[in-house]
C-alpha positions as CSV (number, residue, x, y, z in Angstrom):
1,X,60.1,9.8,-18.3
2,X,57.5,9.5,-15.7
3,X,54.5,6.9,-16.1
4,X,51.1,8.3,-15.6
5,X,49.9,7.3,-12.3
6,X,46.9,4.9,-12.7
7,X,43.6,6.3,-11.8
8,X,42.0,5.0,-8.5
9,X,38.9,3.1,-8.9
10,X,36.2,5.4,-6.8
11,X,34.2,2.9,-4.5
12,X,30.0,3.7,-4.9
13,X,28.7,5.2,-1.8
14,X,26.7,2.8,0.2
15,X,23.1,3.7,0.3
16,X,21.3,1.6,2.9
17,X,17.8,1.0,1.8
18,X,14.9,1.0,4.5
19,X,11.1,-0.5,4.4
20,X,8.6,1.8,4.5
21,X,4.8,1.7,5.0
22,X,3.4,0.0,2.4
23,X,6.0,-2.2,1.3
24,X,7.2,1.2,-0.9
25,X,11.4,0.7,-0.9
26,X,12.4,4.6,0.7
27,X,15.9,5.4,-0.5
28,X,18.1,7.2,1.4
29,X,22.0,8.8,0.8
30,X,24.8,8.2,3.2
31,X,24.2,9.4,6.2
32,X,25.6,13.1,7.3
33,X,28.9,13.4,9.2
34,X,29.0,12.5,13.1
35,X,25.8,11.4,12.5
36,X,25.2,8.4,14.9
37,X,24.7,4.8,13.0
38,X,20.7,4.9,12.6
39,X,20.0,8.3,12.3
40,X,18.7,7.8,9.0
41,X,16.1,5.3,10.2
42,X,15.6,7.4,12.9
43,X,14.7,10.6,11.2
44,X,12.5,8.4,8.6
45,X,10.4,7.5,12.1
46,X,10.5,11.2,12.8
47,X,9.2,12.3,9.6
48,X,6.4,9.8,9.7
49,X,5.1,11.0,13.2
50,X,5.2,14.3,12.3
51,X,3.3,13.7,9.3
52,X,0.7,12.2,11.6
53,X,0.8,15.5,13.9
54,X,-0.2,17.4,11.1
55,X,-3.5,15.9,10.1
56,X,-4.8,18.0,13.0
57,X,-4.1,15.7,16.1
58,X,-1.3,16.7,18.4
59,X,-2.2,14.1,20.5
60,X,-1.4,16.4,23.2
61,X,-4.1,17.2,25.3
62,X,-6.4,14.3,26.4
63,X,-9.9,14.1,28.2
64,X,-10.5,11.4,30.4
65,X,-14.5,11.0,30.9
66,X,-14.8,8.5,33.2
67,X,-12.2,8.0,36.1
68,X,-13.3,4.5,37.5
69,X,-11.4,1.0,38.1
70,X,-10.1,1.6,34.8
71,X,-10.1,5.0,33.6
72,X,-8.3,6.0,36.2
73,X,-5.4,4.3,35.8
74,X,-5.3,4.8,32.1
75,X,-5.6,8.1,32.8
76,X,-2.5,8.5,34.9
77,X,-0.7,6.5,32.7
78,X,-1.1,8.7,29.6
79,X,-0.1,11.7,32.4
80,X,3.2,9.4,32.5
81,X,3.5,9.0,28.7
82,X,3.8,13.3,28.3
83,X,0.1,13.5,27.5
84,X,-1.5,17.0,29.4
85,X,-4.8,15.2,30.9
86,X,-7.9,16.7,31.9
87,X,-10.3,14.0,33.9
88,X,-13.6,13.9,35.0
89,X,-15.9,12.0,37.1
90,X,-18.8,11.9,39.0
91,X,-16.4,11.7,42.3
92,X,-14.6,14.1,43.2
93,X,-12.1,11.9,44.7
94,X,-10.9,10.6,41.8
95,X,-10.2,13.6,39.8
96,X,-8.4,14.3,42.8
97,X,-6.3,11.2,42.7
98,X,-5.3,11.7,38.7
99,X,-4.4,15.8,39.8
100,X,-2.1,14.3,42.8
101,X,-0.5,12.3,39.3
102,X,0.1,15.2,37.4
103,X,-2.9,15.7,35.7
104,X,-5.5,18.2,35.7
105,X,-9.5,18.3,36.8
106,X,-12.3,19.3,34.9
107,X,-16.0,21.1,36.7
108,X,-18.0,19.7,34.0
109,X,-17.7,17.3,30.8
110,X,-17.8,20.5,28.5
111,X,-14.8,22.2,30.8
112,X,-12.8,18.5,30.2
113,X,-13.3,18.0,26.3
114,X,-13.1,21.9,25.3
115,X,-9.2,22.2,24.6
116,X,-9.0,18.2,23.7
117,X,-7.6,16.8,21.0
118,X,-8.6,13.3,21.9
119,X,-11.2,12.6,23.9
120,X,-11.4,9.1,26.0
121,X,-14.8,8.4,28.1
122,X,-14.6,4.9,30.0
123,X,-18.3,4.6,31.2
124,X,-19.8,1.4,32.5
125,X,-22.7,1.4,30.0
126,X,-24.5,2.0,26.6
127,X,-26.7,4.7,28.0
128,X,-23.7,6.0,30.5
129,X,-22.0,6.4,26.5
130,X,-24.7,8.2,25.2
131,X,-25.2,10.4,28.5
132,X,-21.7,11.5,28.3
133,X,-21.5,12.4,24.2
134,X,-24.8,13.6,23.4
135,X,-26.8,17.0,24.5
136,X,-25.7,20.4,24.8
137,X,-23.6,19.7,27.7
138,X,-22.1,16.5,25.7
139,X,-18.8,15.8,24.0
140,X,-20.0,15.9,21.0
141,X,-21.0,19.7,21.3
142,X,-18.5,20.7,22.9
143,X,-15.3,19.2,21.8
144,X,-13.2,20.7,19.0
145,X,-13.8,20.1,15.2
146,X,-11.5,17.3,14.4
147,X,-10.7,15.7,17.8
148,X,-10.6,12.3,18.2
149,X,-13.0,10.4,20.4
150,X,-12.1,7.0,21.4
151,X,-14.7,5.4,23.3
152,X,-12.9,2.5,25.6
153,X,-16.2,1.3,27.4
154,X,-17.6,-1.8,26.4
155,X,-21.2,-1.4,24.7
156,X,-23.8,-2.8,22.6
157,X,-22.3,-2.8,18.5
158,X,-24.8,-1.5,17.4
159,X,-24.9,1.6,19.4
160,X,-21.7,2.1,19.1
161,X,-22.4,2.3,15.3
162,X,-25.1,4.2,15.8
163,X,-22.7,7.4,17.8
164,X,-20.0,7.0,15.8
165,X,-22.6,8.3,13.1
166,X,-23.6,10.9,15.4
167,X,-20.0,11.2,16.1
168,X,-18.9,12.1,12.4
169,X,-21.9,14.4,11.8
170,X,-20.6,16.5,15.1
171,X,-17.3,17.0,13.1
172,X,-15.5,14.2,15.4
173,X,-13.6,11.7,14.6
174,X,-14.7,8.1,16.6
175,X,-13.0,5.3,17.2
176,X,-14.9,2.4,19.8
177,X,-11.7,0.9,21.7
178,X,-12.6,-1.1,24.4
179,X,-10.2,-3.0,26.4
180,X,-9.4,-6.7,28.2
181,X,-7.0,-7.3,30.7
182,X,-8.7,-5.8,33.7
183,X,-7.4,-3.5,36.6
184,X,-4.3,-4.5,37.1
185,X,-3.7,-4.2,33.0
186,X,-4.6,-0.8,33.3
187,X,-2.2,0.2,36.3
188,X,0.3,-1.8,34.3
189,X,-0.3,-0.2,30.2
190,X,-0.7,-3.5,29.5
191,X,-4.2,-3.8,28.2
192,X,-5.2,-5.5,24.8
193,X,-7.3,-3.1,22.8
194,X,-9.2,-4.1,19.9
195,X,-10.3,-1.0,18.1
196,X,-13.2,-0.1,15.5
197,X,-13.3,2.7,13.1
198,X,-11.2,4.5,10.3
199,X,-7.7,3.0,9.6
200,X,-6.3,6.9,9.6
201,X,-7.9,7.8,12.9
202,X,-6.6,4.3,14.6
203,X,-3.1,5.5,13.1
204,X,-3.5,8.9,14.5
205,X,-4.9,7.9,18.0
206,X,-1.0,5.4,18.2
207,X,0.4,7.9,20.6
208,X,-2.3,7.6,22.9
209,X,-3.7,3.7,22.5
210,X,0.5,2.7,23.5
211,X,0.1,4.7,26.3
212,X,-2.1,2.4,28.1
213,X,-2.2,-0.8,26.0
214,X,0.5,-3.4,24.9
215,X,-2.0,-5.6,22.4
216,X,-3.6,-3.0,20.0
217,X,-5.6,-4.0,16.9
218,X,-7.7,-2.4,14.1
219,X,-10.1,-4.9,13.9
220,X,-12.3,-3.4,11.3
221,X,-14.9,0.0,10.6
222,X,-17.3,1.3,13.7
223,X,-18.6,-0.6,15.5
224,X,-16.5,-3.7,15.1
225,X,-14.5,-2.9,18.3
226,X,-17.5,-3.6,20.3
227,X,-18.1,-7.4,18.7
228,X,-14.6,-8.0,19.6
229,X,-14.8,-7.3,23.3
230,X,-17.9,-9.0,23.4
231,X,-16.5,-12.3,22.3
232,X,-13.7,-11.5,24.6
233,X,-16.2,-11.3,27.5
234,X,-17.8,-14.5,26.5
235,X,-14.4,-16.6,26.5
236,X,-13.3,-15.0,29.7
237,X,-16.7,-15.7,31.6
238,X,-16.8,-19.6,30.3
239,X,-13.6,-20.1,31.6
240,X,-14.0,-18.4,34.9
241,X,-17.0,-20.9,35.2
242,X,-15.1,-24.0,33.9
243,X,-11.8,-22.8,36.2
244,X,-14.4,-22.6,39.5
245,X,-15.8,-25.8,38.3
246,X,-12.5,-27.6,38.4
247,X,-11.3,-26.1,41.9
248,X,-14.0,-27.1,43.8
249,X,-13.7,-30.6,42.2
250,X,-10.1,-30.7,42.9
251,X,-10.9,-29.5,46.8
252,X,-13.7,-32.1,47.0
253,X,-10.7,-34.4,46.8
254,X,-8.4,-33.2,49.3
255,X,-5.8,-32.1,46.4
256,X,-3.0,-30.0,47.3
257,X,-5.0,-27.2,44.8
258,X,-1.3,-24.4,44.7
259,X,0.1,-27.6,43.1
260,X,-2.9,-28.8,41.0
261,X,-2.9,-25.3,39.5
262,X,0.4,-24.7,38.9
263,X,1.1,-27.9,37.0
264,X,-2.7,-26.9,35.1
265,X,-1.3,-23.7,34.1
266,X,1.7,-25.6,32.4
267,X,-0.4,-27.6,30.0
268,X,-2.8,-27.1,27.6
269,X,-5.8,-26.4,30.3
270,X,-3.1,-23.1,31.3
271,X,-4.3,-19.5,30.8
272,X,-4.7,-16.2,31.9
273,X,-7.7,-16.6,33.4
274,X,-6.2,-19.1,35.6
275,X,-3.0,-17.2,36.6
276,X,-5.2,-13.7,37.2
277,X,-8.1,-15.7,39.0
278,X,-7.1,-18.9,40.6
279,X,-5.5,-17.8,43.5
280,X,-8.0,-15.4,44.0
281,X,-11.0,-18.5,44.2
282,X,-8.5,-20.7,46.2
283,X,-8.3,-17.4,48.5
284,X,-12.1,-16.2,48.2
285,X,-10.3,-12.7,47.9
286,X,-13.1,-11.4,45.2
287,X,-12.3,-8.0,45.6
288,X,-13.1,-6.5,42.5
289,X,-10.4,-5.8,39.3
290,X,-13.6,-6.5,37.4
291,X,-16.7,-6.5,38.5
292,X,-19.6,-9.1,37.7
293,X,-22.7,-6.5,37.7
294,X,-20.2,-5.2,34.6
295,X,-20.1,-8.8,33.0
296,X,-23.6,-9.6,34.2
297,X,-23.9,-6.5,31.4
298,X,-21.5,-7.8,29.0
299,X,-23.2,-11.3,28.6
300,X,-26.2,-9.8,28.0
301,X,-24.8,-8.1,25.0
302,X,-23.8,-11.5,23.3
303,X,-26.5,-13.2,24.5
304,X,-28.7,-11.0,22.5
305,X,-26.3,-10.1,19.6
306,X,-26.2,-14.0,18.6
307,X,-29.5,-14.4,18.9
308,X,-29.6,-11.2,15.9
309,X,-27.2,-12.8,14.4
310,X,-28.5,-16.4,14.0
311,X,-25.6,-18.0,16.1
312,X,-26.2,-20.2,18.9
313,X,-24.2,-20.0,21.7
314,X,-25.2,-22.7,24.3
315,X,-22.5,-22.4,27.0
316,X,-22.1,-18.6,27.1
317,X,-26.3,-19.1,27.5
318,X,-26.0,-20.9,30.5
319,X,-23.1,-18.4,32.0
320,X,-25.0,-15.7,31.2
321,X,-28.0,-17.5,33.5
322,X,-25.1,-18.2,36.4
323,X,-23.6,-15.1,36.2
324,X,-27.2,-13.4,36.4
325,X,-28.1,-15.3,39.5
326,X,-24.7,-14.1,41.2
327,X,-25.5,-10.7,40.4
328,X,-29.0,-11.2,41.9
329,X,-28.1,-12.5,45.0
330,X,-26.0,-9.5,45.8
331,X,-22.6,-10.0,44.9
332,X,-22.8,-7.7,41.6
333,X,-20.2,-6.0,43.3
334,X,-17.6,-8.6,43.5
335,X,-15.0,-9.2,40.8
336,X,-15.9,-11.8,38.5
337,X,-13.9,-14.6,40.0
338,X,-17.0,-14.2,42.4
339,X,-18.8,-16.4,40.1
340,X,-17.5,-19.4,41.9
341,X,-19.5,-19.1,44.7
342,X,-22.2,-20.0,42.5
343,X,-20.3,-23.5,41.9
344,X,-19.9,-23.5,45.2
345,X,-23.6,-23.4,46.5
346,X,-24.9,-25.3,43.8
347,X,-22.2,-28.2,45.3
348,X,-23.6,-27.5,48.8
349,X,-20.1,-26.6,49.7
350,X,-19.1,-23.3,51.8
């Protein structure tokens, strides 16, 4: 007589189990056939982006208002990123340069933001913002219902507050995004963006903010981007002042000053402002990446937001003052390193 044969135990399926936003647990089966190890992850990603497409931003097309030390890289690098660009400047050599990339040139503002769905300007200035946005021949009335508009200039908080308002009213969506890490930053995608503005927009605008930036924050609603950058401008120009300071104490001494900074930059005193402008003081190469005029600006905004806000700020004060008389003297042009040939004369030293 033949023995039943025993029953074989099935083994459960694995089912991998993968984070999703929100801390919500996603579960997913076993994957497909000849499907590569990941897919699953993979395809998750997928779904999530095109979720994002769908809101309305493509992230496709991109206007570029304002094609200067720094908008003119960015732009070229969202040309290399896939993006389809449209720039426009003031130059024409510069929409030139980003066409000779790949991209392409507007005639107007109005001709640059009229197929956009986001919308970039990188002006040096709170009115340069407003001129660009505002008016019949403006972004704001001209652009597409919907588009994104991330302003990357740095400008006064409060009127970036005040045009995001505007902003919202025109059907557009704003975000104020400006950025730190200077020229070569830009030409490298590098650039630390601190951004202000609606937690769904700053998720939507992802495809383009990676394109040019490595460091990218939501730091809070309108506006906030703006306080951000302004404390970033106040670090950077107190330590540009303390870092000329120090060299032209060390070269009062005959020190070899390639070593002294090299050993500096290992310790505590080390930071990028001393790797990006140390070499450029020890070489008075002030060429500008930066320029002071543009943090002659900047300081002013702090200055007279902590005063608003009831917050004393005694050393950027006396930067601001230093940096001021620079810019005075002429050399508004030169990149901010340039501020140590203010410690210079006020040593008597060439």
């Amino acid at each position: 007589m033949d023995r039943p044969q025993p029953r074989t135990r099935l083994r459960r399926l694995h089912r991998p189990r993968i984070q999703g936003t929100g801390g919500n647990r996603l579960q997913l089966g076993h994957p497909p056939a000849r499907q590569p190890l990941g897919f699953d992850k993979l395809n998750h990603r997928n779904q999530q982006h095109q979720q994002t497409f769908s809101k309305g931003t493509t992230m496709s097309n991109v206007a570029v208002i304002g094609l200067g030390i720094m908008g003119l890289p960015m732009a070229i690098n969202l040309v290399k990123a896939g993006h389809t660009v449209t720039g426009f400047n003031r130059s024409q050599d510069k929409i030139d340069k980003l066409v000779s990339e790949g991209g392409r040139g507007a005639t107007s503002i109005a001709d640059a933001v009229k197929d956009a769905d986001v919308v970039i300007t990188m002006v040096p200035d709170s009115p340069d913002v407003e001129g660009v946005v505002s008016g019949p021949d403006g972004v704001f009335a001209n652009a597409k219902k919907g588009a994104l508009w991330i302003d990357a200039s740095s400008i006064r908080p409060d009127v970036a507050k005040r045009l995001a308002d505007d902003a919202k009213e025109a059907g557009i969506r704003p975000l104020d995004a400006p950025v730190s890490g200077g020229e070569q930053g830009a030409i490298n995608a590098v650039l630390s963006i601190m951004v202000g503005g609606e937690a769904a927009d700053f998720e939507a605008a992802q495809p383009v903010l990676t394109a040019v930036g490595k460091t990218i924050v939501h730091v809070g609603p309108s506006g906030s981007g703006q306080t951000v950058k302004a404390a970033n401008q106040l670090i950077v120009a107190v330590n540009i002042q303390v870092l000329g300071e120090a060299i032209a104490f060390l070269e009062a001494y005959g020190v070899d000053t390639d070593a002294a900074l090299k050993v500096l930059g290992g310790g505590l005193a080390g930071s990028k402002v001393l790797d990006q402008k140390g070499q450029k003081m020890l070489d008075r190469n002030f060429d500008p990446g930066f320029r002071l005029a543009l943090h002659h600006k900047d300081l002013g905004i702090v200055t007279s937001a902590a005063r608003e806000a009831n917050v004393a700020v005694p050393l950027g004060a006396v930067v601001a003052q230093l940096v001021a008389a620079t810019v005075n003297q002429g050399d508004g042009g030169l990149d901010h390193s340039g501020l140590f040939k203010q410690v210079l004369q006020l040593s008597g030293r060439k």
